[in-house]
C-alpha positions in Angstrom: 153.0 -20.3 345.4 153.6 -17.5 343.1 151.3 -16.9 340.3 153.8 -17.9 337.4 154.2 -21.3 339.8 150.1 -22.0 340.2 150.2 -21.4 336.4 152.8 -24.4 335.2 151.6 -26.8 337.5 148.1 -26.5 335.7 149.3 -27.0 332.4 151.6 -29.8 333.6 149.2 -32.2 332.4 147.0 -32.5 329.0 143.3 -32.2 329.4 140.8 -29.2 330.2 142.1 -26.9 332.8 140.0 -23.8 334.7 142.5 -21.3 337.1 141.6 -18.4 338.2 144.4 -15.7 337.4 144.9 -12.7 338.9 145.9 -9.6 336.3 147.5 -6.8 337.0 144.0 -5.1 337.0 141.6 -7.4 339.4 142.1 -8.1 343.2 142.3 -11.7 344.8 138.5 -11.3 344.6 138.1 -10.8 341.2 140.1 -12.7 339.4 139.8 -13.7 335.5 139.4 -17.1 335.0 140.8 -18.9 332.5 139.9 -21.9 330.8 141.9 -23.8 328.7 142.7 -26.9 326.7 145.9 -28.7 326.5 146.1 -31.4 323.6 147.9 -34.8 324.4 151.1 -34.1 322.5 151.2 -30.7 322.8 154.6 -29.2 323.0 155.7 -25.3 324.2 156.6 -24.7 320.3 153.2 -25.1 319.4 150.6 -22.9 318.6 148.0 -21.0 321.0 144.8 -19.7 320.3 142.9 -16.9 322.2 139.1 -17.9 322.1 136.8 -14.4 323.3 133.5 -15.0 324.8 130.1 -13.7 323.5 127.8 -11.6 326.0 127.3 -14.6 328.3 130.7 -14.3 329.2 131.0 -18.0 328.9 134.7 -18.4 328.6 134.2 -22.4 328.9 132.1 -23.0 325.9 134.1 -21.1 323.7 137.4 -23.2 325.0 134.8 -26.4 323.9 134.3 -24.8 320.3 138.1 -25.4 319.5 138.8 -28.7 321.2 138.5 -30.9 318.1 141.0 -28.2 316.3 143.2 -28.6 319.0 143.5 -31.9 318.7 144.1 -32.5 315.1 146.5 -29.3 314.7 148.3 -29.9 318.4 147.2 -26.1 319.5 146.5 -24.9 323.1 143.9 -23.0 323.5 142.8 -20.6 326.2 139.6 -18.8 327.0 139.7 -16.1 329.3 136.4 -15.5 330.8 135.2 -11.8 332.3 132.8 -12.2 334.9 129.8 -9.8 335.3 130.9 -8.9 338.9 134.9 -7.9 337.5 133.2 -6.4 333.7 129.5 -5.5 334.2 128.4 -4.8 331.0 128.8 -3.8 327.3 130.9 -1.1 328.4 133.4 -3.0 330.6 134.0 -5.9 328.3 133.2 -5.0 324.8 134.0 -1.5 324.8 137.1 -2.7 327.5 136.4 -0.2 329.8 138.2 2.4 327.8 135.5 5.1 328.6 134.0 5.3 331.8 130.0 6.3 333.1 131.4 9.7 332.8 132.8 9.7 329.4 136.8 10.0 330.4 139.2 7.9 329.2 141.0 5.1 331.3 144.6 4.5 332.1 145.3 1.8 329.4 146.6 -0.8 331.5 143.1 -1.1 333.3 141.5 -1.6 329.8 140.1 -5.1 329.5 141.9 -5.5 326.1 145.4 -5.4 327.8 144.2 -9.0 329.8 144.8 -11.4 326.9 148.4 -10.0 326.2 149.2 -9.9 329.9 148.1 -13.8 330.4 150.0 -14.2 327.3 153.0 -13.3 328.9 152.1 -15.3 331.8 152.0 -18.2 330.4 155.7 -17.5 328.3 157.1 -17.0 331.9 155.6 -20.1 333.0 157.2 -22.0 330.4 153.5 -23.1 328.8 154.3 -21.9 325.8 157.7 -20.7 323.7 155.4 -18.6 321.3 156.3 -14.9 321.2 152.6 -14.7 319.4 149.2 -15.5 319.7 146.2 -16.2 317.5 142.9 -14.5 318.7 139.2 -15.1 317.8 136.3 -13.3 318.9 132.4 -14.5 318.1 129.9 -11.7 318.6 130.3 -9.6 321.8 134.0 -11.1 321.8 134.4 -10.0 318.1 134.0 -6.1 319.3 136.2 -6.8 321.9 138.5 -8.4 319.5 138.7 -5.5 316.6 138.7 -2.7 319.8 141.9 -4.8 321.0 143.6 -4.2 317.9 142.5 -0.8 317.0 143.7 0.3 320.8 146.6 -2.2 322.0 150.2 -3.6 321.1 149.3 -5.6 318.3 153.0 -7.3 318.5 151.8 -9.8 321.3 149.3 -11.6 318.5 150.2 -12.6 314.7 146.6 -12.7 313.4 142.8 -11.5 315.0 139.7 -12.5 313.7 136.2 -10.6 314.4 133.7 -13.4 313.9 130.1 -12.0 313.3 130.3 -9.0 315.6 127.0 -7.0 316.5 128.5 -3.8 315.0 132.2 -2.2 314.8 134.5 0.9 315.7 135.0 2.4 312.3 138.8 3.9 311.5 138.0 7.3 312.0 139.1 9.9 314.1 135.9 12.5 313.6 133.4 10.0 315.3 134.1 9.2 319.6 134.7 5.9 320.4 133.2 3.0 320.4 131.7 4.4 317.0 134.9 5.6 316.0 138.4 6.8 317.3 138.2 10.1 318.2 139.0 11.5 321.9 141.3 8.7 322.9 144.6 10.9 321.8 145.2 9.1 318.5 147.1 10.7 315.7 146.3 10.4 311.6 149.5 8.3 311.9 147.9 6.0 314.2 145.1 5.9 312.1 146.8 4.8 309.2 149.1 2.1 311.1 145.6 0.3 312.3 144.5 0.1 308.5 148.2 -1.3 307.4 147.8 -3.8 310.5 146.1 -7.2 309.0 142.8 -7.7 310.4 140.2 -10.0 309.3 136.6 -9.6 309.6 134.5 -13.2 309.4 131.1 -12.9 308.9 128.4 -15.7 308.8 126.0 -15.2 305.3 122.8 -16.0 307.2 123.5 -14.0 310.2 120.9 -11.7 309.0 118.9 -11.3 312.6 117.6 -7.4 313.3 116.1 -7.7 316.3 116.7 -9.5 320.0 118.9 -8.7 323.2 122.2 -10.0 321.4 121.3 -7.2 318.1 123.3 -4.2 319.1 120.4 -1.7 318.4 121.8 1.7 319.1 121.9 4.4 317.0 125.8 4.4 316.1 125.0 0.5 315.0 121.9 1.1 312.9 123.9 3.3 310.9 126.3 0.4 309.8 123.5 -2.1 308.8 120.2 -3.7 309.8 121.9 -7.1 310.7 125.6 -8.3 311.4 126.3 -9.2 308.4 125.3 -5.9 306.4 127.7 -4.4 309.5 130.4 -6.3 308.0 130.6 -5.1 304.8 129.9 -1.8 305.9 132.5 -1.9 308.4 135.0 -2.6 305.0 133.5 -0.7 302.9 134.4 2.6 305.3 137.9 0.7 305.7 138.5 0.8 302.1 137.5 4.0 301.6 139.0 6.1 304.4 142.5 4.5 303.3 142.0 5.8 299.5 141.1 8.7 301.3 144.3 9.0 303.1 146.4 7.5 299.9 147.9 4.6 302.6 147.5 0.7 302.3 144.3 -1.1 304.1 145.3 -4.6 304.9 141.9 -5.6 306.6 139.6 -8.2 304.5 136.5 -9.8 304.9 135.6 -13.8 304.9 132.2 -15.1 304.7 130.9 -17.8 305.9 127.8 -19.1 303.8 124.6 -20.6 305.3 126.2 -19.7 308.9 124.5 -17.8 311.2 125.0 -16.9 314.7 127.1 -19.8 315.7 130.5 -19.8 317.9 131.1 -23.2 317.2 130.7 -23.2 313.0 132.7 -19.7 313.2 135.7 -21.2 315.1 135.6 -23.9 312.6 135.9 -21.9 309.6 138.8 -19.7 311.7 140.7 -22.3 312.5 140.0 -23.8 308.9 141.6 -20.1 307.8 144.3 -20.2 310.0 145.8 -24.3 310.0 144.6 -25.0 306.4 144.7 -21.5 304.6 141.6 -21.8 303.2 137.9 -21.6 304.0 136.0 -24.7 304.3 134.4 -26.5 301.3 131.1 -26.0 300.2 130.7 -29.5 301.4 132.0 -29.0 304.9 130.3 -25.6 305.1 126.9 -26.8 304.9 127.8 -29.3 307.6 128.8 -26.4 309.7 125.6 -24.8 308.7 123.5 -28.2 309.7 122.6 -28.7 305.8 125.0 -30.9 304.8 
């Protein structure tokens, strides 16, 4: 059975689904797996949403945090997950494995931001979904992996990303290396200023003000852009902004905030999905239910 083949027979039916898939980058060893949710009703025209994984790599829980908006907006929803053995560490999964120990940069298809696109495409063949696009979301480690993706890869493959309360960011500069910035990867001021015109939104919780613990990004190069993830986020704009009057081009990235949320997948992929399927943030009243206040 071919891989397109194991695929559709998955998805045949609705329910939660878990297949291992084998990219173009891992061996029958190492495979991604996948976990997804297919809403009774659900039809190939409908809509499908990415879901990125925090630093426990737990691909299933963040399928979980957009069940109930799968059901009431008929979306599927997948959740690849990148297992320590296949992505050990920050470097192979939020930094995509774009620089190696050695500090050389990768062939691009091996990057671990190429794997959401590629599945993607998968799943067209497979005739899972009609989409030509994708939504994405990324919470915390899966947030840097999210605005990396779309600093670094075809965006065409996904109509809208959203960086959900990441531990800190790649600024839009060429004069800093990556991950802090974009410099030694080969990219031109004109690629510079295409990733600013791109539409990118940053979602940060209000009360995601933690400075210390193992999920705090605490290296130098994060410091710099705040104390806490959500001083990062502004900061992270701020630099946007300005490097775009700078340049004299357009910056099409914003910033959402969540308040009374803090370090939560589940309240974050509320107020995404509240973004994306009602184009608008929650009320205040449903907001402090997110935040456990209402």
């Amino acid at each position: 059975m071919t891989e397109v083949e194991a695929l559709a027979r998955a998805f045949a039916a609705p329910g939660r689904i878990s297949v291992p898939v084998l990219d173009a980058i891992h061996d029958a060893q190492h495979p991604v797996w996948l976990h997804a949710y297919r809403p009774a009703g659900y039809t190939p025209d409908r809509p499908v949403v990415f879901s990125m994984h925090g630093m426990a790599r737990n691909g299933e829980e963040y399928r979980e945090h957009w069940i109930d908006t799968a059901d009431r907006h008929c979306v599927l929803v997948l959740a690849p997950a990148f297992p320590h053995e296949t992505h050990p560490g920050e470097r192979a999964y939020d930094d995509g494995g774009v620089v190696n120990a050695a500090g050389d940069v990768t062939p691009s298809r091996r990057w671990a931001y190429q794997v959401p696109a590629r599945m993607l495409a998968l799943l067209q063949r497979a005739g899972v979904t009609k989409r030509r696009q994708a939504f994405l979301f990324g919470h915390s480690a899966g947030a840097e992996f999210a605005q990396r993706m779309a600093l670094l890869t075809d965006r065409s493959p996904f109509c809208a990303v959203v960086a959900a309360n990441a531990g800190w960011y790649t600024l839009p500069t060429l004069l800093r290396p990556f991950p802090e910035g974009l410099g030694g990867l080969g990219l031109t001021d004109a690629d510079l200023e295409a990733r600013l015109a791109w539409p990118l939104t940053i979602l940060v919780g209000e009360a995601d003000l933690d400075t210390t613990g193992p999920s705090v990004p605490s290296l130098p190069a994060a410091l710099a852009q705040g104390a806490h993830r959500f001083a990062r986020a502004k900061h992270l704009l701020a630099f946007a902004r300005a490097e775009a009057v700078r340049r004299g081009t357009a910056c099409h990235w914003r910033l959402e905030t969540a308040p009374g949320i803090a370090h939560d997948g589940h309240a974050m992929a509320q107020v995404c999905a509240a973004l994306w399927f009602e184009g608008q943030v929650p009320d205040a009243a449903r907001m402090a239910a997110l935040a456990g206040k209402g």
